[in-house]
DOSEMI-901556 format. One record per residue: x, y, z of N, C-alpha, C, O in turn. Coordinates in steps of 0.05 Angstrom, whole numbers, padded with zeros to 5 digits, always signed. Layout:
N
XYZXYZXYZXYZ...
***
This chain:
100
-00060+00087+00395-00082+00084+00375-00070+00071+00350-00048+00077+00340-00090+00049+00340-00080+00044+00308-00069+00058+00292-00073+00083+00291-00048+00045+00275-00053+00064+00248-00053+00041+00218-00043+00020+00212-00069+00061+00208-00076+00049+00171-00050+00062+00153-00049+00086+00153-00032+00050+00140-00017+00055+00119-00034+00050+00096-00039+00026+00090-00041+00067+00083-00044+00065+00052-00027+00077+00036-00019+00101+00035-00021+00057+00021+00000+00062-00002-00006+00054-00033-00001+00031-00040-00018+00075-00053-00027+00066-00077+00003+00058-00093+00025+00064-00083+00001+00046-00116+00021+00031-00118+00014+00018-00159-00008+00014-00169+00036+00015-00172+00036+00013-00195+00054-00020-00202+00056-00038-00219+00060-00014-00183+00072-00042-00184+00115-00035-00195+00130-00049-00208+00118-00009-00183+00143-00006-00191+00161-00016-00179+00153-00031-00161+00186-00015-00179+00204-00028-00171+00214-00011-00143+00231-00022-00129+00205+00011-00137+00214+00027-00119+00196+00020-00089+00201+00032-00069+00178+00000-00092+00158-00013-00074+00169-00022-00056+00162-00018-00033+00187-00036-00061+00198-00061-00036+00222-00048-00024+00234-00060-00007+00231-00021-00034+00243-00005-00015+00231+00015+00001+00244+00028+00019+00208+00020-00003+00177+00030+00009+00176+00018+00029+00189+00023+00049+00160-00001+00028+00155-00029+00048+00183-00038+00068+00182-00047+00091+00207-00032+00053+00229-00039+00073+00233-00023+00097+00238-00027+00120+00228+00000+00080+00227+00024+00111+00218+00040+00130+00225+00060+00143+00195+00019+00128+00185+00026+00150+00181+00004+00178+00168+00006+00199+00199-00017+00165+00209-00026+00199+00173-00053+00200+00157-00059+00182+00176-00060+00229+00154-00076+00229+00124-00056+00236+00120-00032+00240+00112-00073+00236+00079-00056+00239+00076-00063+00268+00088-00082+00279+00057-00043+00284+00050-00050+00322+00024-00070+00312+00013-00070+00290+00017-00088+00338-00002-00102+00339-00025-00076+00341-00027-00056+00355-00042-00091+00315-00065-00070+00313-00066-00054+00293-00088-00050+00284-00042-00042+00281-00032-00029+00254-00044-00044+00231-00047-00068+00232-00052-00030+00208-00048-00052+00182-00037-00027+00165-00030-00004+00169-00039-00049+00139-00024-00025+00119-00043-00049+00089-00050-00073+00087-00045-00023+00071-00058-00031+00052-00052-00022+00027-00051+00002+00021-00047-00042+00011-00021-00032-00008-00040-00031-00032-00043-00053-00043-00055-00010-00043-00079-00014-00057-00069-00013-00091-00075+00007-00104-00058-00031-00101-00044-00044-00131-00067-00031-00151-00090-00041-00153-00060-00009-00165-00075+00001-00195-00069-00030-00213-00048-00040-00219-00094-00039-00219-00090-00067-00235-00098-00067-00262-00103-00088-00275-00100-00037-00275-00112-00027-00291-00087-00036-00327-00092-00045-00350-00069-00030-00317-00051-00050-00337-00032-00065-00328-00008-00061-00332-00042-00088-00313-00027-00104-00299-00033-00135-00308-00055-00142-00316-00008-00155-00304-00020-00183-00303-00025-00197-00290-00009-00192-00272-00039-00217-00281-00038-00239-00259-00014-00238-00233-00015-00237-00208+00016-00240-00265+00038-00257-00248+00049-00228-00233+00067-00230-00216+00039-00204-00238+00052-00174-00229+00039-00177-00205+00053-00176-00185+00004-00181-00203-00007-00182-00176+00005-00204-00158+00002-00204-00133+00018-00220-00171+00023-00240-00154+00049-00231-00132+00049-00233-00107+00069-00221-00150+00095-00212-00146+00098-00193-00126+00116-00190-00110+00071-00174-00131+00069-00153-00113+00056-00163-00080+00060-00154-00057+00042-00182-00087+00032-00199-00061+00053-00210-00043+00059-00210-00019+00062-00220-00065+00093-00241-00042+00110-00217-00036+00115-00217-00011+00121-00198-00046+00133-00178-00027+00117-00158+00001+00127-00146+00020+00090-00161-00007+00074-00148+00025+00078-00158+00036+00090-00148+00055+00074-00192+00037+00075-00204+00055+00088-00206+00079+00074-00204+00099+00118-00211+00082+00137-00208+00097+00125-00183+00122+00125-00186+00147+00115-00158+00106+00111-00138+00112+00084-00128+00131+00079-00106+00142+00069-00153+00130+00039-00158+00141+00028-00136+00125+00008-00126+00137+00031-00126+00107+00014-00114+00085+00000-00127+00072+00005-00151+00071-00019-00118+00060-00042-00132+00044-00047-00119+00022-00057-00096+00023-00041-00135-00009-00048-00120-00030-00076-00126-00039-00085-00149-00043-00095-00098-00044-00112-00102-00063-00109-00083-00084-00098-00062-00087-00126-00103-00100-00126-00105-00132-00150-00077-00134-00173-00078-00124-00142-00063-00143-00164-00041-00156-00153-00025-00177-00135-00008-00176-00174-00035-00203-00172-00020-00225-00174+00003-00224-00198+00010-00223-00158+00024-00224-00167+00053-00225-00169+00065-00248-00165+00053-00269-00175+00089-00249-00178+00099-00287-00152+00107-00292-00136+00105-00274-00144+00115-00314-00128+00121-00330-00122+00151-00323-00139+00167-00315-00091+00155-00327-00073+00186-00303-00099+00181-00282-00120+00191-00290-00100+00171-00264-00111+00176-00237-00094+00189-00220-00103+00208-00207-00061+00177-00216-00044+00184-00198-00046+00173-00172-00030+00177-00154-00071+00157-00170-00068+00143-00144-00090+00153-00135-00102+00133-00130-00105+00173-00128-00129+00188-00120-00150+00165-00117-00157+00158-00094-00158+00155-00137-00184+00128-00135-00164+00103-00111-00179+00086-00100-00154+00102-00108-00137+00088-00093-00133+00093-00064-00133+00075-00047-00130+00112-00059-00123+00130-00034-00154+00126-00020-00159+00113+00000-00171+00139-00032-00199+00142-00036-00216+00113-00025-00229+00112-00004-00212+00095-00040-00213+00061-00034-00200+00055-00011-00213+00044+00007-00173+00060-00007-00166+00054+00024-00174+00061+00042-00173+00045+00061-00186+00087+00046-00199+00098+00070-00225+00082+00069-00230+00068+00089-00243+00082+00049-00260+00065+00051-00256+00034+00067-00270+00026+00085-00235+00020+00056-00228-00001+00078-00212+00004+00099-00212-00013+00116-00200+00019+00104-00184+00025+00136-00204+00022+00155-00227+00029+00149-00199+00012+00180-00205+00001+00197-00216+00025+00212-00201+00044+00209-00238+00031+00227-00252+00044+00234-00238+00063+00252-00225+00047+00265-00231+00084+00260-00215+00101+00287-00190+00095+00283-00173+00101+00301-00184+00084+00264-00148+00085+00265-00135+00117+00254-00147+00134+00240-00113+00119+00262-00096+00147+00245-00094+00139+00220-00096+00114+00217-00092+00152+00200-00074+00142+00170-00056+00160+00164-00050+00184+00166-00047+00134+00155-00017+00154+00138-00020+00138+00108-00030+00116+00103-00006+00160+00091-00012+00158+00065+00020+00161+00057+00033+00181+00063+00030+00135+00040+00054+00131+00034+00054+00127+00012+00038+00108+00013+00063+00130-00024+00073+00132-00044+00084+00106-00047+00093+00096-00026+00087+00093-00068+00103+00066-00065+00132+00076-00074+00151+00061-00072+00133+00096-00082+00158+00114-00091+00182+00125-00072+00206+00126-00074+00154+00135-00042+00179+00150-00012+00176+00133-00004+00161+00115-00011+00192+00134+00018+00199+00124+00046+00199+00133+00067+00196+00158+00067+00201+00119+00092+00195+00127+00114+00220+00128+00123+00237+00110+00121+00223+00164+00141+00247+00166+00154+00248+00150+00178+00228+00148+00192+00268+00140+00182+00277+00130+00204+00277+00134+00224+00287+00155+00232+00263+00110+00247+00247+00127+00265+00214+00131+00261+00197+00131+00279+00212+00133+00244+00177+00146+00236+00161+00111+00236+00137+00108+00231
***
């Protein structure tokens, strides 16, 4: 069966070691890297795009409110996750053990 990665995300630097470890995605998988754009710039969304990529992740842009913690985000991904898939919910902060 599918699975949906959602990962809310600030745009920190601890992202693209997020994204590194979890290896490639199965055909059918997505992952949705849902970017708080709430104090962010253009060139940050951009930056954060070209590192999903590699990753067949997909960043969207969603303003969330202020201390949210990611919640409006998480929230929004399930809303777009793909119908009957599993989800997993990843931090742009952890990582995925090895193997997983």
């Amino acid at each position: 069966m599918p699975i949906s990665i959602i990962s809310p995300t600030q745009g920190r630097d601890t992202l693209a070691r997020m994204l590194d470890s979890a290896g490639p995605l199965a055909d059918g998988d997505e992952w949705l890297v849902m970017v708080d754009t709430l104090d962010m710039t253009s060139d940050e969304l951009m930056r954060i795009a070209g590192l999903c990529e590699p990753y067949r992740a997909t960043a969207i842009p969603f303003a969330a409110d202020a201390h949210d913690w990611g919640h409006s985000q998480l929230n929004k991904g399930l809303d777009l996750a793909e119908p009957g898939n599993y989800i997993v919910f990843n931090d742009d902060d952890d990582i995925f053990a090895p193997g997983a």
